[in-house]
N, C-alpha and C positions, 0 to 999 in steps of 0.2 A: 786804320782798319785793315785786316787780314785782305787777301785776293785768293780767290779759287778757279781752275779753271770750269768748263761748262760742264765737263763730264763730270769733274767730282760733284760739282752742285746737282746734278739729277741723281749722281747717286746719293749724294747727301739727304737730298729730299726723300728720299726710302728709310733712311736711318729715323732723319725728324719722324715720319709718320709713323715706323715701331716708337720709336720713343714716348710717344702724345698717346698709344695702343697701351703703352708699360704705365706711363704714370697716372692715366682714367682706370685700371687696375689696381693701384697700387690706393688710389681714393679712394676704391669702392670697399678693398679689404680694409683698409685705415678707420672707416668711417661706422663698424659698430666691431665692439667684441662681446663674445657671452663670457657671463660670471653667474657666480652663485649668488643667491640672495645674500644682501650683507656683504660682502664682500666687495673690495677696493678693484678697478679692472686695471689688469696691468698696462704701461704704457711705454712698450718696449718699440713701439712703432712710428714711425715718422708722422709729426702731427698733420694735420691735412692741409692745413694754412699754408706750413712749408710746401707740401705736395702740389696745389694749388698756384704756389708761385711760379716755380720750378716750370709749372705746366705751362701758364699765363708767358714763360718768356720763350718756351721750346710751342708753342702756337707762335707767339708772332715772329720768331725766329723763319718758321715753318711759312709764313702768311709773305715775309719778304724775299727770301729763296725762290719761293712761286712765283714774284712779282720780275725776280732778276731774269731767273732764269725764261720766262713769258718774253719780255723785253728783248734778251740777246736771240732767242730764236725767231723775232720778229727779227730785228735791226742786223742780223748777221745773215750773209749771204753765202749759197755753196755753188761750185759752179758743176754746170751738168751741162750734158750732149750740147755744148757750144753756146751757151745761153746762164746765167746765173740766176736762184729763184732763194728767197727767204729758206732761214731752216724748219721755218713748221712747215711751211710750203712742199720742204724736198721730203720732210719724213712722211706728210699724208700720202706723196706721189709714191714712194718704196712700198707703202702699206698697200697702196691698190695695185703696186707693180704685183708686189708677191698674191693677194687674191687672186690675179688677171692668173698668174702662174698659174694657182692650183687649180683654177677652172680651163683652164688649157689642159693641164697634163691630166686632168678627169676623160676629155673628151680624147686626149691622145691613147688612153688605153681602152679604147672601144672597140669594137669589131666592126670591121667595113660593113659585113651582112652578117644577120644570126639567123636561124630558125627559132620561131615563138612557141613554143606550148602552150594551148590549154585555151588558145582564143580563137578558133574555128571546129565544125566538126567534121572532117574529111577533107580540110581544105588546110594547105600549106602555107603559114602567114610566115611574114621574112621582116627582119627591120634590119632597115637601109639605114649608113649612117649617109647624109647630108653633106660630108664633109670626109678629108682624106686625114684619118687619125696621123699621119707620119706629118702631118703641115702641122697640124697643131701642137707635135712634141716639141719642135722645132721652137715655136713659138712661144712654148711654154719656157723653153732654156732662154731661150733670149729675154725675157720677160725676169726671169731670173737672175739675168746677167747683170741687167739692167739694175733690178732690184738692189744687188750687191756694190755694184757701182756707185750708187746714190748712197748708199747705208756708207759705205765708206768714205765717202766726204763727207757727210754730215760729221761720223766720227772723229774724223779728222778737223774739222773744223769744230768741235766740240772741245778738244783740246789747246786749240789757239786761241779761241776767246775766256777772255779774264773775265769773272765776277765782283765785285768789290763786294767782300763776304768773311767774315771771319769764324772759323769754323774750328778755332781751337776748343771752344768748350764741347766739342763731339767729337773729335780726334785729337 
C-alpha cells in the first residue's frame, strides 16, 4: 500500500470531495437524455453503473482518508509554550488564538473617549472606553504570534506523520 504524508491527505481529502461533487453530476446528466419520438437515444455517455462504481470506490476511498487522517491528528502530538497537546487539540487552540486576535484588535482601535450624538438634549454624553486601546493592540499581536506559532507546528508536524494511503489513482 502507497504512504502519504498528513498534509497531502487533507489536501487529498479536498480533491476526493470535488471528485464525489464531479461524479453525482456526471449521474445526474447520464441518467436521462431527450429524443424524438421514434427514435433510438444516443449513447455516447458513460453508463451510470460505471458512474456508480467509480463513485462507490472514490466514497469509501473518501470514508477512510477521513478515518486516517481523524486518528493521526488524535494520536500525533505538537509541542507548544513548553508542554505538547494532540493535533486537533493544537488546531481548535490557533482557531480561538486568531478569534481572541480579532476581538482584541476590534477593541484596540477604539477611542479612549468619544462624544455621542443624538442621545441627550443639551446635555454632552461621552463613551469612555473601559479599557486602554494600546493594551489591547498589544495583545492582539501576541495572540497572533501565538496563533502562528502553533499553526506552524501543526504544519510541520503534518508533514512528518505518514498515512498508509495510496493515492496513485488521484495523482
Amino acid at each position: 500500500m502507497g504512504k502519504i504524508n498528513l498534509a497531502e491527505g487533507i489536501k487529498l481529502k479536498n480533491v476526493l470531495g470535488r471528485r464525489i461533487l464531479e461524479l453525482n453530476d456526471e449521474l445526474q446528466r447520464s441518467a436521462f437524455v431527450l429524443v424524438e419520438k421514434g427514435k433510438q437515444p444516443e449513447t455516447g455517455r458513460r453508463p451510470m453503473a460505471e458512474i456508480e462504481q467509480e463513485l462507490e470506490q472514490v466514497r469509501k476511498d473518501s470514508r477512510t482518508l477521513d478515518r486516517l487522517v481523524y486518528r493521526a491528528n488524535i494520536d500525533n502530538e505538537v509541542e507548544f509554550e513548553g508542554g505538547t497537546m494532540p493535533i486537533v487539540e493544537a488546531i481548535e487552540l490557533a482557531t480561538q488564538l486568531r478569534a481572541q486576535a480579532s476581538a482584541h484588535k476590534s477593541f484596540s482601535h477604539a477611542q479612549k473617549e468619544e462624544i455621542q450624538f443624538g442621545y441627550s438634549e443639551g446635555t454632552v454624553v461621552y463613551r469612555i472606553a473601559l479599557f486602554d486601546p494600546e493594551d489591547y493592540r498589544k495583545k492582539a499581536e501576541e495572540a497572533e504570534r501565538r496563533a502562528h506559532k502553533l499553526s506552524n507546528a501543526v504544519n510541520a508536524k503534518n508533514y512528518a506523520v505518514i498515512l498508509d494511503f495510496d493515492d496513485s489513482a488521484y495523482y
